[in-house]
C-alpha positions in Angstrom: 79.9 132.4 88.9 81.4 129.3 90.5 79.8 129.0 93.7 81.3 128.7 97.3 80.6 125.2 99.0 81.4 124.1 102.5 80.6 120.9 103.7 79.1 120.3 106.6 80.4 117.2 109.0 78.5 116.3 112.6 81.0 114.4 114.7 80.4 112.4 117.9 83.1 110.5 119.2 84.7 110.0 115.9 88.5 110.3 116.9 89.3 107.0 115.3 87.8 107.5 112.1 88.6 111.3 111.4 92.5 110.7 110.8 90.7 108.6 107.7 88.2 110.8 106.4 90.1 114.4 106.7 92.4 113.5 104.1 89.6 112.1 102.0 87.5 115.2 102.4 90.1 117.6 101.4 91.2 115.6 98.3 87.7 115.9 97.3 88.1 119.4 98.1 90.9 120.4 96.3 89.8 118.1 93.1 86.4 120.1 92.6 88.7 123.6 93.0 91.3 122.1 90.1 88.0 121.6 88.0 86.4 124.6 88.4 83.2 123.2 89.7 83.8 125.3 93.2 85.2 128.5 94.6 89.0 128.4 95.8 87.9 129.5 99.3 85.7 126.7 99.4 86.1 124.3 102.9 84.9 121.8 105.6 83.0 122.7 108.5 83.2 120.2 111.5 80.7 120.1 114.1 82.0 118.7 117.6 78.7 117.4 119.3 79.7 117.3 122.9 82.3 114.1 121.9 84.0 112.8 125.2 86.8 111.3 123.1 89.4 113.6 121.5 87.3 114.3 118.4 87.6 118.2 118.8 90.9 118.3 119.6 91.6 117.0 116.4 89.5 118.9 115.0 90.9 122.1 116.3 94.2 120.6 115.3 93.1 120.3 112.0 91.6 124.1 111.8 95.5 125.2 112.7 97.1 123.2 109.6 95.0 123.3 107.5 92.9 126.8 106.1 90.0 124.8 104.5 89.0 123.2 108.0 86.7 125.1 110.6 84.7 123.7 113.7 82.1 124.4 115.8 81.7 122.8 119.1 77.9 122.3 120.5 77.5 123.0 124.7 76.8 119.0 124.9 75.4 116.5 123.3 72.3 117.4 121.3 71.6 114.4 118.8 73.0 114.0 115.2 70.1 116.4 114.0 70.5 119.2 115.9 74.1 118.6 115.2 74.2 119.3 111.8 71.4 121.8 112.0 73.6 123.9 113.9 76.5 123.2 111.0 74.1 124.1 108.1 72.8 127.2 110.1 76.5 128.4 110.7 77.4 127.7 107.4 74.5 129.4 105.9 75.9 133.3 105.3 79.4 131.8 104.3 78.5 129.6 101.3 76.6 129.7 98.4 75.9 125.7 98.7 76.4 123.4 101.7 76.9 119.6 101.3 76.0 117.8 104.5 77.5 114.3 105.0 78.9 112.0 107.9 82.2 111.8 108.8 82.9 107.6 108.7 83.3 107.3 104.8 80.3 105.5 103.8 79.2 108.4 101.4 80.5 108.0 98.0 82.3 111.8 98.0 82.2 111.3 94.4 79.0 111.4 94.2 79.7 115.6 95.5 80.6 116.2 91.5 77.1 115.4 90.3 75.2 117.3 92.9 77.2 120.5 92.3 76.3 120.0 88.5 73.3 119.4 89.3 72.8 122.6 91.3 74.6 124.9 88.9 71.7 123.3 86.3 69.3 125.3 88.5 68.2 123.0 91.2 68.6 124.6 95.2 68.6 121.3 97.0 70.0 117.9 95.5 69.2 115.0 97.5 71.7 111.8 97.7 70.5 108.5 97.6 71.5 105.3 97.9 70.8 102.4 95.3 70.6 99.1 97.2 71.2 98.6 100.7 73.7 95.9 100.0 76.0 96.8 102.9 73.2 96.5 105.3 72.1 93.6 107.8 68.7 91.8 106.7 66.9 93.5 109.7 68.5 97.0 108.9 67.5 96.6 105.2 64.4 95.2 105.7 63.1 97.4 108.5 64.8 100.5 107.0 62.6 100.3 103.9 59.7 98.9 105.7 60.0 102.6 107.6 60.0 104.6 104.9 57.3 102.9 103.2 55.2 103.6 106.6 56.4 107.7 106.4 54.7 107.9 102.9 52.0 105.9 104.0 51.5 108.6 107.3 51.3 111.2 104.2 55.2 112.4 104.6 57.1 113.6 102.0 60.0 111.9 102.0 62.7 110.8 99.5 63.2 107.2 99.4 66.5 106.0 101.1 67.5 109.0 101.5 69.8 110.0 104.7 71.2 113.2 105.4 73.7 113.3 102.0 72.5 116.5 100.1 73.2 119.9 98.5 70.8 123.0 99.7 71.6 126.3 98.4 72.2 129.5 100.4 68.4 130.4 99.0 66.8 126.8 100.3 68.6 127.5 103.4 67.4 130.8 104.6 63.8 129.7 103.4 64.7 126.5 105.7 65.5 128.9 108.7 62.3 129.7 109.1 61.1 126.3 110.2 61.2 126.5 114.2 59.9 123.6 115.5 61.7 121.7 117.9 61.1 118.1 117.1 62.9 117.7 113.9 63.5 115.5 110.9 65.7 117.0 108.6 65.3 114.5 105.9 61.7 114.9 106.0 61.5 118.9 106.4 63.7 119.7 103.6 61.3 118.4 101.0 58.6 120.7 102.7 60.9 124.0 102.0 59.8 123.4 97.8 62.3 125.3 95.2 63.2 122.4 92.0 65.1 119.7 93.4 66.7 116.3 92.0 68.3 113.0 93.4 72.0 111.7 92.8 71.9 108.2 93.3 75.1 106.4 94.8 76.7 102.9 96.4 77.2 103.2 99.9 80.3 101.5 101.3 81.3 100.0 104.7 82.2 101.9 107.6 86.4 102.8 107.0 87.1 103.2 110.5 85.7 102.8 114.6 82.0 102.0 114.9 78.5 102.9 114.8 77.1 105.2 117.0 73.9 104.7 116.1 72.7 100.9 118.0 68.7 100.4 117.5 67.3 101.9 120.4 69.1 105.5 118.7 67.3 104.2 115.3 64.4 103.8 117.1 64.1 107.0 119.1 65.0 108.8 115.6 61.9 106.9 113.9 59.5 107.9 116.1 60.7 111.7 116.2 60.2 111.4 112.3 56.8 110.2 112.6 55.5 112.7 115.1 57.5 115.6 113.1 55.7 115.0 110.4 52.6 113.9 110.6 49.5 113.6 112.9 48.5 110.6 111.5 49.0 108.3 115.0 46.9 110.5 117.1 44.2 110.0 114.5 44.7 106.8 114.4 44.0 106.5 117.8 40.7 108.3 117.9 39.1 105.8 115.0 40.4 103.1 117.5 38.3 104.8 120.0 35.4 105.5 118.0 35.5 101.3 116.4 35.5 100.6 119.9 32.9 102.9 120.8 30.5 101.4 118.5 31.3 97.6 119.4 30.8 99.0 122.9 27.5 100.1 122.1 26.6 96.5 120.1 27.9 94.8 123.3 25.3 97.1 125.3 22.8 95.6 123.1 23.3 92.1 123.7 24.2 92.7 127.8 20.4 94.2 128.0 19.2 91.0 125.7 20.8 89.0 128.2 19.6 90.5 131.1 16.1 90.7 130.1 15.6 87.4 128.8 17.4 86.4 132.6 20.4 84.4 130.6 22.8 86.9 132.6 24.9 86.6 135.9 23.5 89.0 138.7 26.2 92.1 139.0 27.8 91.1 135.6 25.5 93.6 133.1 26.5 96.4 135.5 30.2 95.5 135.0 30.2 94.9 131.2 28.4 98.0 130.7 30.4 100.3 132.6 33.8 99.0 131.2 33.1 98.7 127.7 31.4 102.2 127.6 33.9 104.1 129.5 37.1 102.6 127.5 35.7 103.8 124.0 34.8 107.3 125.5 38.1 107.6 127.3 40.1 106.5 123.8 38.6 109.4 122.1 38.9 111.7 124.5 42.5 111.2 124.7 42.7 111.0 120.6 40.8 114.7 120.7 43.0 116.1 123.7 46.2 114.8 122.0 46.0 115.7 118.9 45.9 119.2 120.2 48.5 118.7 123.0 50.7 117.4 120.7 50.5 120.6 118.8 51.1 122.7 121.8 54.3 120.8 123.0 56.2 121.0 120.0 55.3 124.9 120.1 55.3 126.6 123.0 58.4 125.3 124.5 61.2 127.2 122.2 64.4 125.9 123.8 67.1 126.7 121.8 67.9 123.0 119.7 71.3 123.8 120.3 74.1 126.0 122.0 77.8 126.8 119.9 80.2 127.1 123.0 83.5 127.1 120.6 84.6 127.8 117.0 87.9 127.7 115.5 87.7 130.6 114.0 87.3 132.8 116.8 90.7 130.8 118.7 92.7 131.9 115.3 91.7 135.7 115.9 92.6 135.5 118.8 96.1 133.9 118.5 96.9 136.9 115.6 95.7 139.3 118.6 98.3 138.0 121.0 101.1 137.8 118.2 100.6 141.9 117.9 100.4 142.7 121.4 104.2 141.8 122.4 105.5 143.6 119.5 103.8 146.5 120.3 104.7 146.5 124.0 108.5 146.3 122.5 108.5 149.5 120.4 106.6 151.1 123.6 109.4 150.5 126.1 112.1 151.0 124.1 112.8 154.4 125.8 113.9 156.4 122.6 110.7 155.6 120.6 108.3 156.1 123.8 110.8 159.6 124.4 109.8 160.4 120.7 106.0 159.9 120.8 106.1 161.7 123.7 107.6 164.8 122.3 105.1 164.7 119.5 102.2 164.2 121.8 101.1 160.6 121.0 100.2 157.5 122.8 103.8 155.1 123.3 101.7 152.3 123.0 100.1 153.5 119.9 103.4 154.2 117.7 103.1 152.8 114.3 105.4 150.0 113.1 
């Protein structure tokens, strides 16, 4: 059976570059339907979140020309992640396989052909990766592989250079829906869902149009949130600090009372030694101990929703069918001969057929 696929598109502030990429996209699209690899009905899914530019107005533009094109529009602004959670979420009882990828052309769509293969050979999630970081600068590169290094290192399962590029099946996804914490890191968690899985490895290209919204301190802020998604390692870390400096604490007790008794010591300076190198190790474990369960309860007990849907452009095309009906309904109702006849036969004017 060939399967259904939407792809999945987070969008913030992309009004520049969209114009460039739609096109591409639907090319894409419309090659995999010629081939047979993909259902006819098969589309793109946009997901608007909270843009302040006119990114979903063009995307609702888009939804009205073209049948293959849907959005959703998030409340505000919730983060890439969330973003394209929300996509794969909405897209999840419409498709048999989802391709998630960002909208500024750097993903080599071709690369779409060989993940749907590969799915169809039995695998439920196909994860695209790149094979040199060419485009990057020396920092990006350098730091980029530096980080996933320190993920794997942390014990995280993680794909190597891997983004957010990848196939999950309807059957990965519901499995994924069940994950619930708040703090996420989708490129991390999907490896945690299991079922057989492969890698499509590809060239990424340069930006085609606007910039990057993603400067360092973003990079940063999504590092740290994939650290403390998955792994507890840090917090650990933390308490063997405290107990290493515990026990040099306790050596450094030794040689204060040495000193004291054998009167090589300043008056008042024992006391002071003592009381700050003792106290510092026990409070480092003791907030190692308490945070390690804290950070537990946080990510937990809070459930916020990670994101809202305020608008689809599915629901604005019902709606404009709705409208279309009502006037020519009101039409046949005052026409006074058809309201005279469906009141002699005892119906409704306003319910007459057409």
């Amino acid at each position: 059976m060939t399967p259904k696929l939407i792809i999945v598109i987070p969008c913030y502030n992309e009004e520049t570059v969209l114009p460039v990429t739609l096109p591409l996209f639907r090319q894409q699209l419309q090659r995999m339907r010629e081939e047979g690899k993909i259902a006819s009905d098969s589309g793109l899914l946009f997901v608007n979140d909270g843009s302040r530019d006119g990114t979903w107005d063009f995307i609702q533009q888009a939804a009205k020309q073209h049948s293959d094109v849907e959005g959703i529009a998030l409340s505000r602004n919730r983060g890439h992640q969330n973003a394209l959670l929300a996509g794969l979420m909405e897209a999840k009882e419409k498709a048999d396989i989802t391709i998630s990828i960002d909208c500024d052309g750097q993903d080599d769509l071709r690369a779409m052909d060989a993940m749907v293969d590969a799915y169809c050979d039995g695998c439920d999630i196909v994860y695209g990766v790149r094979k040199a970081r060419n485009t990057d600068t020396w920092f990006k590169r350098t730091s980029a592989e530096g980080y996933y290094k320190l993920l794997r290192w942390m014990g995280a399962d993680v794909v190597y250079n891997h983004a957010d590029y990848r196939l999950v099946s309807q059957k990965a996804l519901e499995a994924f829906s069940d994950f619930r914490e708040v703090n996420i890191f989708l490129r991390g968690m999907f490896p945690l869902v299991g079922f057989r899985s492969t890698s499509v490895y590809y060239d990424r290209r340069e930006r085609l149009a606007g910039e990057s919204h993603y400067p360092l301190r973003k990079m940063l802020a999504l590092a740290f949130d994939g650290i403390s998604s998955l792994s507890i390692k840090p917090i650990r870390l933390i308490t063997g600090l405290g107990m290493l400096l515990s026990l040099f604490s306790f050596l450094l007790i030794l040689w204060v009372l040495i000193s004291y008794f054998t009167g090589r010591s300043v008056p008042g300076w024992s006391s002071t030694v003592l009381t700050t190198a003792l106290l510092g190790g026990i409070q480092l474990i003791s907030l190692g101990v308490i945070g390690e369960y804290i950070g537990k309860i946080y990510l937990e007990t809070k459930h916020r929703p990670r994101y809202i849907i305020a608008e689809r452009t599915e629901k604005k095309r019902k709606l404009r069918l709705l409208e279309t009906e009502k006037p020519q309904k009101s039409q046949q109702a005052a026409d006074p001969m058809v309201a005279k006849t469906a009141e002699s036969e005892g119906k409704n004017p306003y319910d007459v057929d057409e």
